[in-house]
N, C-alpha and C positions, 0 to 999 in steps of 0.2 A: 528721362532725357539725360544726355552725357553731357558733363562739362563742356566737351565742345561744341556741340551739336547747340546749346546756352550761348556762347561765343559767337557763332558761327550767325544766330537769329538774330543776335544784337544786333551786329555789320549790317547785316541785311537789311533792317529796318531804321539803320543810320544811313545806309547808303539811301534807300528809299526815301529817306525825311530830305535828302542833298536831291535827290530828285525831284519832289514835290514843292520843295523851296525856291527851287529855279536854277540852284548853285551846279546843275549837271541837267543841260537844258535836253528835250526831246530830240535823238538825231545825234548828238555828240560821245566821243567815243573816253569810256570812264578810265580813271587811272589805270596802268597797267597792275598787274598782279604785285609784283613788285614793288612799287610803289602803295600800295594797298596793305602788304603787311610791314611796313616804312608807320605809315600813316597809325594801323591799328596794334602794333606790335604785337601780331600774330602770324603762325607759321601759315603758309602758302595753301597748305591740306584746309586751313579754317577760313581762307580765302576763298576758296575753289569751292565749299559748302555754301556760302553767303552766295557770290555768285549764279552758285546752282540753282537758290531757292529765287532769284529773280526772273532766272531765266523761263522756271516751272509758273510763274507768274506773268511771264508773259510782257514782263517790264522791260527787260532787257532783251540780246540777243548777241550770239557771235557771229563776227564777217571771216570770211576767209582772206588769211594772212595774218590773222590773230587782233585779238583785244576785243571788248565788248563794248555796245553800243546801246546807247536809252533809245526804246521804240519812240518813233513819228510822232505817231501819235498818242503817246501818254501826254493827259493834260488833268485838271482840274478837276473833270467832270470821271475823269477815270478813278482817282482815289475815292471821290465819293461814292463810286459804285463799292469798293472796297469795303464802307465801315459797314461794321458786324454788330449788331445789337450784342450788350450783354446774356440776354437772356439766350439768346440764339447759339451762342459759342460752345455749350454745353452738349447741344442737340448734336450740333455738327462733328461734336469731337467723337460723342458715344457712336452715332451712325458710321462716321467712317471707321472705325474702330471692327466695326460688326462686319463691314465691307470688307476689311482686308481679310478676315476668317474666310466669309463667304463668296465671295467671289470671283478670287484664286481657283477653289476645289469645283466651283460651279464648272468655271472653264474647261477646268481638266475634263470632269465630267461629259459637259458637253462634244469635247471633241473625240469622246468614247461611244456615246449616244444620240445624237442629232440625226433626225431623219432628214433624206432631202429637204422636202416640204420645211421643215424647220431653217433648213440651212439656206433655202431661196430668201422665206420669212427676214433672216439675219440684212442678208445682202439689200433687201428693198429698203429695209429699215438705214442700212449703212447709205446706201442712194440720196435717201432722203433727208440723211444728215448733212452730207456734201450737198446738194443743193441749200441749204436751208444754211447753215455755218459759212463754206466756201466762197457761193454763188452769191449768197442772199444776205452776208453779213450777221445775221442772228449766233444767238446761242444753240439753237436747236436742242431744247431743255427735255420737249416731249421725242425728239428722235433717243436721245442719248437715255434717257429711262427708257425706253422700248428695248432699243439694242440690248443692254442688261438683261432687262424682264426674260429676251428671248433666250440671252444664253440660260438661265437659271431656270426657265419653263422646259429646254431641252437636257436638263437631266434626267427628267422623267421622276424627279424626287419628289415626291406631296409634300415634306417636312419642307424642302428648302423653296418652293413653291408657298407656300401656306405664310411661311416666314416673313416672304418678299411682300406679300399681298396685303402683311399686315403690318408694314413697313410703309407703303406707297404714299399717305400722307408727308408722312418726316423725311422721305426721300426725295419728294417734290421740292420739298420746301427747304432743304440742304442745297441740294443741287440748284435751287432759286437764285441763292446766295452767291455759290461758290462761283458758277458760271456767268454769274453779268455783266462780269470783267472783260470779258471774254468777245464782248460785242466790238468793242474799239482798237482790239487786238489781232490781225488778219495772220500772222505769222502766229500766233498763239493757238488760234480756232484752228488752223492746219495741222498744229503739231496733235492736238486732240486727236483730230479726224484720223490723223496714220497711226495714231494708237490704238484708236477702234479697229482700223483697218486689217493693222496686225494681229490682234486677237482672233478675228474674223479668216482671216490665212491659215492657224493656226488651226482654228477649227474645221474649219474646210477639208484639211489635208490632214484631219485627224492622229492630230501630234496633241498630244495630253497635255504633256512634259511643257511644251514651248507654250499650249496654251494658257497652263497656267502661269509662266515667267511673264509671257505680255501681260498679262493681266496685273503680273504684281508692279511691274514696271509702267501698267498707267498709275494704277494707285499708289506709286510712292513717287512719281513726279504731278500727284493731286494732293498728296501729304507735302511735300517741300512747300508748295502754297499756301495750304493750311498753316502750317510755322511760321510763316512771313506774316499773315495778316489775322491770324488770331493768338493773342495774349496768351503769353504762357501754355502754346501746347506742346 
């Protein structure tokens, strides 16, 4: 990890203790940028990283006409969804670690090789993410491990099939963690859901290239969370 990127998790999780403390109540809109690298005497680029990592968490949010605001409903019961067993920190960092290898190429893959039948399989499962997240307020833990499963079952690969499957416990139980947040968070579980959604477009329309970009582009705005709320990754 970079010097800054070190900087950048500090903020974050100073600003997040000024949230959780009450000193930057739910709903109220936080220092400007400006004032922010006043405050931490850091450049604006290590502001806009901090920021970033709140936003991938679901804490924050931007309004149109600029400046950012603490979610409604972040309360009490929200950080405590947060804490991360030590023992657990390790699991999560090696698996996503594995994730970004593999699930990138899976993408690509897939939107070379998916048959129809695979690709309806995607959308039912995306259906019932959106009810279940959207509609229904949940995590949708067992939609969002399917959707995956299906992209990586339509590469037609046994290796990277075989991989997943002997994965499935520690993937459960990552993804347990990382998404519980997620339940008190309505603007957060949407941004998910259109990042599944993207991927799912991509594949569709059998564009490799884009497919594998969405896909890096959920997993490094599910890595910017990771940094905010586990120690040193």
């Amino acid at each position: 990890m970079s010097q800054k990127e070190n900087v950048s998790q500090m903020i974050s999780r100073e600003l997040l203790n000024m949230i959780e403390t009450g000193q930057c109540r739910p709903g109220s809109k936080l220092p400007t940028e400006k004032e922010l690298t006043i405050l931490f005497s850091v450049s604006r680029t290590t502001i806009r990283e901090a920021l970033s990592m709140l936003r991938a968490a679901g804490v924050i949010h931007s309004r149109q006409g600029g400046g950012s605001y603490v979610e409604e409903t972040t309360s009490s019961t929200f950080f405590q969804h947060m804490q991360v067993e030590s023992d657990d920190v390790e699991t999560i960092k090696h698996l996503f670690e594995m994730r970004k290898v593999l699930e990138p190429e899976a993408a690509y893959l897939a939107a070379l090789r998916r048959t129809p039948e695979q690709l309806n399989k995607m959308k039912q499962i995306l259906k019932i993410m959106e009810e279940e997240s959207i509609e229904k307020g949940t995590t949708a833990m067992n939609a969002d491990i399917d959707f995956h499963s299906s992209i990586i079952r339509a590469t037609h690969n046994p290796i990277m099939i075989q991989t997943l499957e002997s994965l499935s416990y520690l993937y459960e139980k990552a993804l347990n963690i990382t998404l519980r947040p997620n339940e008190q968070l309505k603007l957060k579980r949407k941004a998910v859901y259109e990042e599944h959604q993207s991927i799912l477009l991509a594949i569709e329309l059998k564009e490799p290239e884009l497919a594998k970009l969405q896909c890096q582009i959920h997993l490094r705005n599910a890595e910017k969370k990771l940094r905010l709320f586990l120690q040193d990754y």
